[in-house]
N, C-alpha and C positions, 0 to 999 in steps of 0.2 A: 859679277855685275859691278861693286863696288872697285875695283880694280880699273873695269876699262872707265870709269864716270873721276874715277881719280883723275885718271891722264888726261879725259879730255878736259876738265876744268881746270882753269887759273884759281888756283886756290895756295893760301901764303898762309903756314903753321907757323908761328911762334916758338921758337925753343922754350922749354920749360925752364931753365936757366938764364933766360935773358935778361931779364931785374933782378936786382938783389933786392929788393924789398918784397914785403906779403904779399901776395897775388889778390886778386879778386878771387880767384877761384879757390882758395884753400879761405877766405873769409863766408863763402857764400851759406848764406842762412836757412836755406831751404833745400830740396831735394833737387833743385836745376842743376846740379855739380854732377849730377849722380850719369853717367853714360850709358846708354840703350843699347842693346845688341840687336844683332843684326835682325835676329826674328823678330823683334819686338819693333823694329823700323819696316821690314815687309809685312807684319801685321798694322801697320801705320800706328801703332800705338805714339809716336809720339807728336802727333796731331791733339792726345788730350792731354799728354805731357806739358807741351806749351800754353794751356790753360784752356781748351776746347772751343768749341763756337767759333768751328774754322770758318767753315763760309761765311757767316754775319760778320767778324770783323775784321777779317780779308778784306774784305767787298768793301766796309766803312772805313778802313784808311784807305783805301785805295781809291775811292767816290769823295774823299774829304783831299785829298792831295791835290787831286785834281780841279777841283773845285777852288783852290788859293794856289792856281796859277803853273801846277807841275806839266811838260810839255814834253812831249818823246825825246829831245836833242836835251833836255835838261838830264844832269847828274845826279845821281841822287844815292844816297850812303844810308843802309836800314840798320838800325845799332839794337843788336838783338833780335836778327834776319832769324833765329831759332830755326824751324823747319820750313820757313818761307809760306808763313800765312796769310802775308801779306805782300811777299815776294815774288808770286806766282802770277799775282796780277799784275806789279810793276815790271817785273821782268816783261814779260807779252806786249806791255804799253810802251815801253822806253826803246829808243834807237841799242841796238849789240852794242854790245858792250858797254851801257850807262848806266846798269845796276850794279851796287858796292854793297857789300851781307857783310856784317859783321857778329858773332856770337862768343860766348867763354866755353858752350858745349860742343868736343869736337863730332858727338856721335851725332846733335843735330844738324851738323851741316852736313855730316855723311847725310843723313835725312831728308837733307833738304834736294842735296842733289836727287836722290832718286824722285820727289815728287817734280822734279825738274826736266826727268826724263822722261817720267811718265804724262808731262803736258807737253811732251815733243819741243820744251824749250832751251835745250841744250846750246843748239845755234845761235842762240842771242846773247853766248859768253858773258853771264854775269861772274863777277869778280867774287871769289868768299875766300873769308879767311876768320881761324880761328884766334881770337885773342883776348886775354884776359884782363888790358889794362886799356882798352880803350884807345888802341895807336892807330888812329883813323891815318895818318901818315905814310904809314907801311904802302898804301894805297896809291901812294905816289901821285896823286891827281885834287883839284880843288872841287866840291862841290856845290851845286846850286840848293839844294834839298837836302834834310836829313829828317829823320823819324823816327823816334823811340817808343813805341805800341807796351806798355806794360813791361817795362823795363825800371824806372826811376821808382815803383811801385814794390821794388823788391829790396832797395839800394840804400846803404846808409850814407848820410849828407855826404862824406868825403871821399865815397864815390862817385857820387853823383856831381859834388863838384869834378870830380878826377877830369869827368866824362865831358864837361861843359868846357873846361880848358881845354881839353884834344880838340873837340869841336872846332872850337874859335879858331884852330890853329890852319883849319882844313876846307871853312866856308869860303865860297867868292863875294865879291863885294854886293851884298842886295841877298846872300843867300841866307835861309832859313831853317830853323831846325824845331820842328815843332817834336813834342811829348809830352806823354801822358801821365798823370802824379793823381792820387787819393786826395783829396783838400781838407783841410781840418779846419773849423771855425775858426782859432786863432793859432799864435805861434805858442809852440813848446807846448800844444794840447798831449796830456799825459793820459787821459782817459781811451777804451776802447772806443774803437768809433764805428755805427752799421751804417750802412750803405744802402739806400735802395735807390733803383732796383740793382736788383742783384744777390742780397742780403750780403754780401761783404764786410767783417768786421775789420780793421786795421787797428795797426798801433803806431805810437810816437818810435820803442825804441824796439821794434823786433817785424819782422816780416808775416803778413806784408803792412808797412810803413806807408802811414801818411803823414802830410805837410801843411801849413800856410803857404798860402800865397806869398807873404810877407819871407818866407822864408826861403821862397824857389828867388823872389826877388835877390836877397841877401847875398845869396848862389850865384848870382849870373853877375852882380855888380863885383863880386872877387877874380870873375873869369871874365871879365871885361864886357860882358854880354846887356844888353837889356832886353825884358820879357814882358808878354805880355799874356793875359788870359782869353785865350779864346771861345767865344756862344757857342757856334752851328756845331759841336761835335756830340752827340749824344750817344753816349758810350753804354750798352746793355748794363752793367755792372759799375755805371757812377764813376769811372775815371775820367777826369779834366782833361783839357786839352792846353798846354804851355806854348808859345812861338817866342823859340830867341831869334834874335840878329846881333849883327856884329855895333857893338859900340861906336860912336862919333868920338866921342867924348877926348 
């Protein structure tokens, strides 16, 4: 199965040699590095791999996208498409060939394809590709949209900046990238932080990682971006909602 969903998908690997610098993926601080085999993706186990509560926050980015303006002919690039929690719905909604997946696990986007086949949405050629550093590029196209669902929640700052430069490099002019970040009352808060709802505790310097505001700001003024905080997102588990755009300035 995984053979014929190979071919038929546009999907772009990264050599594992292609930087000479540390990868994201030999830095990554939690078990997301770790690859699924194949039984454990036909058992769909990696539905709670990607952090569980597929449906409820499928359906909430996907109802919050929509909702600030995303439109079937719009582009749109998911950073950390993992098994397509959120992808299954975009993909369905967007004109073929408008959805771009990006993740650092290659076994989840083998994953993803199959939940992909199994919603009969193969036909609507979304683009995936696996990659470690963030080369929205490779993609070869500009986008109107991007979204990062519990991504920057795992990420130390100079990834996260990494991820904010690609970005900028790949929006159209008016386009958006909204994600999701832990908030900490102020900057450089060292203490453990709980969450509710959710009970989620985070940390300043270990995963998963929380932030100031003041510090996603800091972030985006390096990568030329400004951001702001978004209300309407009410995430089960307490994660914010960020929207950069591209700088005037």
């Amino acid at each position: 199965m995984f053979s014929r969903l190979l071919r038929t998908f546009r999907s772009v690997v990264r050599p594992a040699n292609a930087h000479p610098s540390l990868s994201l993926k030999e830095q990554t601080v939690n078990s997301y590095g770790r690859q699924l085999t194949a039984s454990e993706i036909a058992a769909k186990e990696h539905r709670a791999f990607v952090g569980g509560l597929w449906e409820e926050v499928g359906q909430i980015q996907f109802e919050f996208m929509k909702v600030h303006g995303l439109l079937p002919e719009h582009k749109l690039i998911d950073v950390g498409c993992g098994a397509m929690r959120g992808g299954i719905h975009f993909v369905n909604y967007l004109d073929k060939g408008n959805y771009f997946g990006l993740d650092i696990n290659a076994s989840l986007i083998d994953a993803a394809k199959v939940e992909l086949d199994s919603y009969n949405l193969i036909h609507k050629s979304p683009n995936l590709l696996v990659n470690d550093t963030f080369e929205f590029s490779l993609f070869n196209t500009k986008f109107d949209f991007a979204i990062a669902v519990s991504v920057f929640t795992h990420l130390f700052m100079n990834n996260i900046l990494r991820c904010l430069v690609e970005i900028n490099r790949v929006l159209s002019p008016g386009g958006r990238f909204y994600a999701t970040f832990f908030q900490s009352p102020h900057s450089a808060y060292l203490d453990p932080l709980r969450h509710t709802p959710g009970t989620i505790t985070t940390y300043y310097d270990r995963d998963p990682f929380h932030y100031s505001f003041a510090e996603m700001q800091n972030m985006a003024t390096i990568a030329n971006l400004k951001v702001q905080l978004i209300d309407d997102w009410l995430h089960p588990r307490d994660q914010k909602m960020l929207c950069f755009t591209m700088s005037t300035d």
